[in-house]
Each structure stands twice: as structure tokens, then as C-alpha cells.
C-alpha positions in Angstrom: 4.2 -10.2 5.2 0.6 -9.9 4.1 0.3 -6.9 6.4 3.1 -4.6 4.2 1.1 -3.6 2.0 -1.5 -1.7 4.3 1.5 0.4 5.6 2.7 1.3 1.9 -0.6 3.7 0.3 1.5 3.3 -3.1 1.2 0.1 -3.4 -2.0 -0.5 -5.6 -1.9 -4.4 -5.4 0.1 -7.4 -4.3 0.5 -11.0 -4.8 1.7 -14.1 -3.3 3.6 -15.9 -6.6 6.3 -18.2 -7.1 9.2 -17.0 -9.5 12.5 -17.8 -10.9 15.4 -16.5 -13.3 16.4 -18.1 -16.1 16.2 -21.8 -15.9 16.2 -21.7 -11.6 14.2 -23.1 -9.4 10.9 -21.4 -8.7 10.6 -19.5 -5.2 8.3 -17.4 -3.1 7.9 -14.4 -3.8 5.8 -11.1 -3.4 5.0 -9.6 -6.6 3.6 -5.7 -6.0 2.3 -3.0 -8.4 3.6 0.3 -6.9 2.7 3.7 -8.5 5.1 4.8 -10.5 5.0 8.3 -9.2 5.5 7.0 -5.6 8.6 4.8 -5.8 10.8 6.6 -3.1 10.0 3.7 -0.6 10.8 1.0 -2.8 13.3 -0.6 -1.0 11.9 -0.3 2.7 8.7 -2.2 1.3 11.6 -4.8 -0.1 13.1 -4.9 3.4 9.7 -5.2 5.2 8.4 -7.7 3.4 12.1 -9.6 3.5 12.2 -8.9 7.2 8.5 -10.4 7.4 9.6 -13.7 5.4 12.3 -14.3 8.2 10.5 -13.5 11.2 8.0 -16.9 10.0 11.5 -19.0 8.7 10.9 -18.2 5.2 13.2 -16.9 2.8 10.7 -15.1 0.1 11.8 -11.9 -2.1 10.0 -8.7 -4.0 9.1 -8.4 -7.5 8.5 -4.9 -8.4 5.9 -5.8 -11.8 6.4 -3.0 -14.1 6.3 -5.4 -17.5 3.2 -5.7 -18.4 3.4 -9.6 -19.0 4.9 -10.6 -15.7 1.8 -8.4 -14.2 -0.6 -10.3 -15.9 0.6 -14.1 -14.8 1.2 -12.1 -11.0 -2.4 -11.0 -11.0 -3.5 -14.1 -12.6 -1.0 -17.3 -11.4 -0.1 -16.1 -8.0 -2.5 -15.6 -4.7 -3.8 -11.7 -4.8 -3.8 -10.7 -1.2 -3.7 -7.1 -1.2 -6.1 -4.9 -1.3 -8.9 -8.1 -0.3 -12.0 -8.0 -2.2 -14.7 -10.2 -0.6 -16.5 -11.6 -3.7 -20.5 -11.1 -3.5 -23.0 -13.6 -2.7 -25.1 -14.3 -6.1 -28.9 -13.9 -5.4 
């Protein structure tokens, strides 16, 4: 699943969260930034990353983050995996 991404150039960023609707039960999920000038693909980089999920026994969805407050608690609650920044060393 963490590979996607790489294979998707308009997707700027992605993270690993956990979500729900309403008063549900929170679940995986992969939350993703996509240009909004590039959303043709949309839904292949749903199936991939759904296809991905079940390949490793995991049933985990796609949040396409558009509102600007859901992309703040992705970027900031969930795991950002994509693209990897190695932090520098201080000194």
C-alpha cells in the first residue's frame, strides 16, 4: 500500500490515519492530497491502494482530503508516509 503513491505523480502527499463517519468506529485508512488538476486517476489510486490492503489481510479505504480541516488532523494525527523526508541530524 505504501508503494501507491510512487506510481501516482499527482499525488503530493499521503497518510496512514484512522477515520470514521458519524459516530462509527474508527478504521484504517489512507488519507492522500491529490492535485486538483490531476484527478482523472482518482479511483485506480482507490483500487490500488484497496487491492494493496487485501493482498496483506487488511481491509483499509481512501480519503481523498480536500477540506482543509480533515487535511490538517491527516498531516498531523495520522502516520505521513509519502513522499519520506529523512529528518537531519542536528550538529
Amino acid at each position: 500500500v505504501t508503494s501507491v503513491p510512487k506510481a501516482y505523480p499527482e499525488v503530493e502527499w499521503a497518510s496512514y490515519c484512522l477515520a470514521s463517519e458519524g459516530g462509527a468506529a474508527f478504521e484504517p485508512a489512507i488519507g492522500v492530497r491529490v492535485d486538483p488538476a490531476y484527478r482523472q486517476r482518482v479511483d485506480r489510486i482507490a483500487q490500488a491502494v484497496i487491492a494493496g490492503g487485501a493482498e496483506c489481510g487488511h481491509v483499509i479505504s481512501l480519503l481523498l482530503l480536500d477540506d482543509p480541516a480533515l487535511l490538517r488532523e491527516a498531516r498531523n494525527e495520522g502516520l505521513l508516509f509519502y513522499p519520506w523526508k529523512r529528518r537531519s541530524r542536528p550538529g
